[in-house]
C-alpha positions in Angstrom: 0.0 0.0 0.0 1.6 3.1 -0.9 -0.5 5.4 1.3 1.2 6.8 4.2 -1.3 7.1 6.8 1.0 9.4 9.3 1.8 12.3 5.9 -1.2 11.6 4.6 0.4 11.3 0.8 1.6 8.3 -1.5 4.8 7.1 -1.0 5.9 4.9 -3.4 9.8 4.9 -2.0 8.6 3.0 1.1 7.0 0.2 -1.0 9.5 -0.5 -3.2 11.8 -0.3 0.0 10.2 -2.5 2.0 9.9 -5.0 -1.2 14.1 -4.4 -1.3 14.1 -5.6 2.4 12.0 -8.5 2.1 13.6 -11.6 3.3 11.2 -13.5 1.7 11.2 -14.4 -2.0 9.1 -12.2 -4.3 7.8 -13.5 -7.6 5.8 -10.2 -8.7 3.9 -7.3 -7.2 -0.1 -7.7 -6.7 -1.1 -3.9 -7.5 -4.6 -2.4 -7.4 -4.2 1.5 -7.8 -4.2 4.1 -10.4 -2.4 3.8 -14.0 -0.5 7.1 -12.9 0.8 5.9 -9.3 1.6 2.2 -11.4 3.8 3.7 -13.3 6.1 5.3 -10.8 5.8 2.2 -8.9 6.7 0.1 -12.0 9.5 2.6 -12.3 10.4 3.2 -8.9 10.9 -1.2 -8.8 13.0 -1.0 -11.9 15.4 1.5 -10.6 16.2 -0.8 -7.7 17.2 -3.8 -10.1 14.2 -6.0 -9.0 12.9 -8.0 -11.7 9.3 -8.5 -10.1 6.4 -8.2 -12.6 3.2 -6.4 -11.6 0.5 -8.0 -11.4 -2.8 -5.6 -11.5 -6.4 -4.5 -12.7 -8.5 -3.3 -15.4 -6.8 0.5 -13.8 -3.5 -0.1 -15.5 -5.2 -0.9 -18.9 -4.5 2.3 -20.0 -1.9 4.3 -22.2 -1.0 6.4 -19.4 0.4 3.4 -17.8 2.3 2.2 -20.8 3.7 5.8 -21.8 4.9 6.6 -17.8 5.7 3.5 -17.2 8.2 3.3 -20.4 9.8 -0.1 -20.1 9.3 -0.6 -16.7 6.4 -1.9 -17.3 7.5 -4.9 -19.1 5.9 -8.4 -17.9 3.0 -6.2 -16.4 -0.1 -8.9 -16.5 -3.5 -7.3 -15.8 -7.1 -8.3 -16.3 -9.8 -6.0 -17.8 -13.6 -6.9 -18.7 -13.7 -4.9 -21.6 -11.2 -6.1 -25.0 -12.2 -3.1 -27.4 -9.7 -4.9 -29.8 -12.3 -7.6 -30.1 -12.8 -9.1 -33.5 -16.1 -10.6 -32.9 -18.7 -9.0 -34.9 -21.0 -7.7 -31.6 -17.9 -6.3 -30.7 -17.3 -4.4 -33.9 -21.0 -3.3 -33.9 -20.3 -2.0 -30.6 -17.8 0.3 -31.7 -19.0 1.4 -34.7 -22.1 2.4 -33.2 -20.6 3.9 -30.4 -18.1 6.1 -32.7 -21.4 7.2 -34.2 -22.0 9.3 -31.4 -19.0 9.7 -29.4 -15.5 9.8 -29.8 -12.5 7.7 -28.1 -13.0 4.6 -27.4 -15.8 3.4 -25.0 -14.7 2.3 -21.2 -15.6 -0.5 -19.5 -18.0 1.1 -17.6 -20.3 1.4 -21.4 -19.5 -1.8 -22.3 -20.7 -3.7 -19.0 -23.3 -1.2 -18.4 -24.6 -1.9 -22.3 -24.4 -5.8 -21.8 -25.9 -5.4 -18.1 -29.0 -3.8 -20.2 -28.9 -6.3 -23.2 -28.6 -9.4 -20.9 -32.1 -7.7 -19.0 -33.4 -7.4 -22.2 -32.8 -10.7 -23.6 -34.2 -12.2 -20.1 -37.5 -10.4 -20.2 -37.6 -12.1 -24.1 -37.2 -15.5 -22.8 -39.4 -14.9 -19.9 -42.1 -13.8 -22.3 -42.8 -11.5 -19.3 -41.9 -8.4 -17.3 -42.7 -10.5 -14.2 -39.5 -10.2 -12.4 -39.7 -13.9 -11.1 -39.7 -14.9 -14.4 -37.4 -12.8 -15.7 -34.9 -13.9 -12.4 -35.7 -17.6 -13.8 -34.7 -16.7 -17.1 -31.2 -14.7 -16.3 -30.4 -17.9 -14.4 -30.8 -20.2 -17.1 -29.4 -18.4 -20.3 -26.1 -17.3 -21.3 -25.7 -14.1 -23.2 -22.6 -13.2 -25.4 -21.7 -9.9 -25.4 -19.0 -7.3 -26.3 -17.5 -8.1 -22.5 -17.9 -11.3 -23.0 -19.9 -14.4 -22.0 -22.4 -13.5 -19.0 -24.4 -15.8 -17.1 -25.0 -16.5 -13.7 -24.6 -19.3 -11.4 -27.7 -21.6 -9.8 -27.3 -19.3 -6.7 -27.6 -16.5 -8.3 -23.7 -15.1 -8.7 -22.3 -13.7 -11.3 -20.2 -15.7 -14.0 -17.6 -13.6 -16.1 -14.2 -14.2 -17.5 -12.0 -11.4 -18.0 -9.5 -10.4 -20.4 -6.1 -11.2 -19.5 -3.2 -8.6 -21.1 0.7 -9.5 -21.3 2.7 -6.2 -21.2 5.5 -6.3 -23.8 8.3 -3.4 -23.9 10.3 -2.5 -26.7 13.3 0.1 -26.1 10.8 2.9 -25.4 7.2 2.1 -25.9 4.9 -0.6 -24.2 1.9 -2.3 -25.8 -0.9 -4.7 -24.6 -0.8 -8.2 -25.8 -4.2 -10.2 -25.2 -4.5 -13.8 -24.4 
């Protein structure tokens, strides 16, 4: 945790310090911040001659990251539910329609929220109903493919989704995002 509860600021030093002094062995660094505070971190670990890899979330997915974080952030592995890169063809849809009306790409945040509202949708059709026992029924028995993914839930009730899973790879002075 880089937040230093006595100053009352980020302190990245003591982290990467305190990963220095470890007596234990370290294969990589689980990290679930900002893109902006990764990339000093990924930097800060570099500078030290550590070789651990950071492992983190759907934050670090983000060119910020990959700019600040020059080659530092090599072996970086991080998860995101969103892949705009996507080939498959409700995925392209997606995009196309949402360049229609905004610019950039869309975050995660649209694409779940859109499948959230399309997986509904495609409930109620199954259901044959607005009833919201039948439509519960039905979201527990269907899987719906969507632009994040497969969604579905389990015979509990949880949710079922499996994220995106990106490789960093660093050239001399740029980083890009390899998916698997």
């Amino acid at each position: 945790d880089t937040y230093d509860t006595f100053s009352g600021k980020r302190n990245v030093e003591k982290v990467v310090k305190a990963l220095t002094d470890s007596t234990e062995s370290l294969d990589a660094v689980i990290y679930t911040g900002g893109d902006a505070e990764g990339a000093q971190l990924a930097l800060a670990i570099k500078q030290t001659g550590l070789k651990l890899p950071i492992i983190g979330g759907e934050d670090l997915y983000t060119n910020a990251y990959l700019k600040n974080g020059k080659t530092a952030t090599n072996a970086t592995l991080l998860y995101n539910s969103f892949a705009p890169e996507n080939n498959l063809p409700q995925v392209m849809k997606f995009m196309r329609d949402y360049k229609k009306i905004h610019s950039g790409v869309p975050d995660r945040f649209v694409a779940l929220s859109y499948d959230g509202f399309m997986f509904i949708a495609n409930a109620i059709k199954t259901a044959a109903s607005t009833k919201s026992s039948k439509v519960r029924d039905a979201m527990l028995n269907i899987r719906y493919q969507g632009v994040t993914g497969e969604s579905r839930f389990s015979g509990d009730g949880s949710p079922i989704k499996h994220p995106f899973i990106y490789h960093v790879r660093s050239e001399e002075h740029t980083s890009e995002l390899q998916s698997h």
